[in-house]
C-alpha positions in Angstrom: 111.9 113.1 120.0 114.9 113.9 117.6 114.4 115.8 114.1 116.4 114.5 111.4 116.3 116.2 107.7 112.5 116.1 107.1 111.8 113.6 109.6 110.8 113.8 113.1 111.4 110.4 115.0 109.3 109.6 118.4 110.1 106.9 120.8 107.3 104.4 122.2 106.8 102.6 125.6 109.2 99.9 123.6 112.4 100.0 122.6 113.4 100.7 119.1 109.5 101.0 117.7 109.7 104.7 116.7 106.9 107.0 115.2 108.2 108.8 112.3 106.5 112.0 111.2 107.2 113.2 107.9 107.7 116.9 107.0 105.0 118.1 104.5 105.3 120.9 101.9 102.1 122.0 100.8 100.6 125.0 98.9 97.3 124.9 96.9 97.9 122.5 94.3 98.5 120.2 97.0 101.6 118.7 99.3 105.3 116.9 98.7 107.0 114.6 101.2 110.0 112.1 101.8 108.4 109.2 103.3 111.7 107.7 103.6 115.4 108.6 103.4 118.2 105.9 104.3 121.1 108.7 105.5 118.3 110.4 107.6 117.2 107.1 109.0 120.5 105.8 109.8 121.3 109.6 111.5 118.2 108.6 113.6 119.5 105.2 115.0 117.0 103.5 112.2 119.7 101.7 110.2 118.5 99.0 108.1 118.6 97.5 104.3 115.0 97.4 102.9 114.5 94.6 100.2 110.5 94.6 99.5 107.9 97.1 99.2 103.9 95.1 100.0 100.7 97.2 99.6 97.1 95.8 100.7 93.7 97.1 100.6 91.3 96.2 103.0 87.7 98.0 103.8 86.9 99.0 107.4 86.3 96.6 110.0 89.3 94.0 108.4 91.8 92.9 110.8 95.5 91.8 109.7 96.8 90.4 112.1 99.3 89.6 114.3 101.6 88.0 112.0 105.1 87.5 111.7 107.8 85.1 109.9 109.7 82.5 112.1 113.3 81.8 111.1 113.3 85.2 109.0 111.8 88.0 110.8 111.2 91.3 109.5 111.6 94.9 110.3 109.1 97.0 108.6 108.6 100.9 108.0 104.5 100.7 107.5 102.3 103.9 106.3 98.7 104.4 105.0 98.6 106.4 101.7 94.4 106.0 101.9 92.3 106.1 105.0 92.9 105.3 108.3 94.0 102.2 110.6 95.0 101.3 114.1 98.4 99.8 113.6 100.1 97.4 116.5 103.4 95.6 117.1 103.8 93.4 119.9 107.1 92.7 121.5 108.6 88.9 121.3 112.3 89.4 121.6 113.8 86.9 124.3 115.3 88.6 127.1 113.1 92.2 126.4 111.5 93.7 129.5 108.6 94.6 127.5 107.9 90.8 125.9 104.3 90.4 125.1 103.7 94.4 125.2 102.5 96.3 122.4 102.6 99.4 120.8 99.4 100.6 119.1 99.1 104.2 116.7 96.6 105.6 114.8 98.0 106.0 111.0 96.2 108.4 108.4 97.3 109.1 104.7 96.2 112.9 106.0 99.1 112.9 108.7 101.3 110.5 106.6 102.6 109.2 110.3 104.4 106.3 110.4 105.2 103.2 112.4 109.4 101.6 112.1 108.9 98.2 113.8 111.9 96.5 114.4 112.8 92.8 114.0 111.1 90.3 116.7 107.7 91.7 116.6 104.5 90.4 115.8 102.2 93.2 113.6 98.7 93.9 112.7 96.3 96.5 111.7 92.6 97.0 112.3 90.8 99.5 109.2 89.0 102.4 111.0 88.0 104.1 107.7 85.8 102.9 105.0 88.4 101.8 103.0 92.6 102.1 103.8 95.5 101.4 101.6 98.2 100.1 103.7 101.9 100.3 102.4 105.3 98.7 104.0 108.8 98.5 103.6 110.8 95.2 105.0 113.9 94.5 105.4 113.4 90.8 104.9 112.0 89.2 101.5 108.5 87.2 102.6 108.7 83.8 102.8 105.3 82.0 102.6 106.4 78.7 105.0 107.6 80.7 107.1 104.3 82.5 108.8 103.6 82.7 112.4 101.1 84.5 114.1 99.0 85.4 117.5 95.8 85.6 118.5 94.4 89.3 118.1 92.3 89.2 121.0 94.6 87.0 123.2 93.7 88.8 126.9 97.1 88.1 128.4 98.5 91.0 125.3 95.3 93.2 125.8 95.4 94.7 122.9 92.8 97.6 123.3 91.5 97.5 119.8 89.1 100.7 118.4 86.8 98.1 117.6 83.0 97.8 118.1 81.7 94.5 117.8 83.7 91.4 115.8 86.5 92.3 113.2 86.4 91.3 109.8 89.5 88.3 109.9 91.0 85.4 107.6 90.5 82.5 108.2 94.4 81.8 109.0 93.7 84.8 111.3 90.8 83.1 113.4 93.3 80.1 113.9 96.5 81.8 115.6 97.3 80.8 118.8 97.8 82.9 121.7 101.1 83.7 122.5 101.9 81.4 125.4 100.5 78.7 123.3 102.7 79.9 120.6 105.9 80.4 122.3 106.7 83.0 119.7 110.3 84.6 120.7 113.1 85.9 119.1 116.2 85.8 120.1 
């Protein structure tokens, strides 16, 4: 754990995916908070050059999921300014120790926690509350031909989704392979 200005930074079971908790101010009229700060960031060990903001809206049960872009892959600093959502990255840098891992944190607009998920990852997000708005920074512009994705239930990653029954998917989303069929890696 390090604190940095109004940020508190938490390391994961995988290298350079960091938890970031957000100092709050609050009173009775309600609360103010940086939800990002490049100096603070960079102070941190989080150094990167974001280039697109995305915001979705999904109700609960929707799956996004695990996607990523090929030849430009993305960091991204993702929050949820409504609801709630269990939020995954899973590790496919060549060479990592923790390839085909994953990280998986519960992220609430009433914490304001968030999730920095470096380049070479694979990300998704499953809604737990009736509705969520989902927000991210990239460091990378999005590049439709460029998509890749996994499998959100492929057993050999184990993801142990809070889910009850069958997710609400895409249809691209129902099609990704797993990842060995994939052979999704970064180097």
């Amino acid at each position: 754990m390090k604190t940095v200005g109004n940020f508190t930074f938490h390391e994961t079971g995988i290298d350079g995916v960091v938890i970031v908790e957000p100092k709050r101010y609050g009173d009775e009229r309600g609360y103010f908070s940086e939800t990002y700060r490049e100096d603070d960031f960079r102070e941190a060990g989080l150094d990167y050059r974001f280039v697109q903001d995305n915001q979705s809206r999904s109700k609960k049960g929707v799956l996004r999921g695990l996607h990523f872009q090929k030849a430009h892959p993305q960091a991204k600093l993702v929050r949820v300014i409504e609801g709630e959502v269990f939020d995954v990255a899973v590790d496919l840098r060549a060479g990592s120790s923790t390839y085909g891992k994953w990280v998986g944190e519960v992220l609430t607009a009433e914490r304001g926690n968030q999730l920095m998920i470096p380049r070479g990852f694979a990300h998704g997000f499953l809604v737990l509350s009736e509705y969520a708005t989902f927000c991210y920074k990239c460091d990378e512009i999005y590049h439709p031909d460029d998509e890749g994705g996994i499998l959100w239930n492929d057993p050999d990653v184990g993801i142990a989704w809070p889910l009850a029954g069958e997710p609400l998917l895409s249809e691209k989303d129902k099609l990704h392979p797993t990842l060995k069929r994939s052979g999704a890696i970064f180097g």
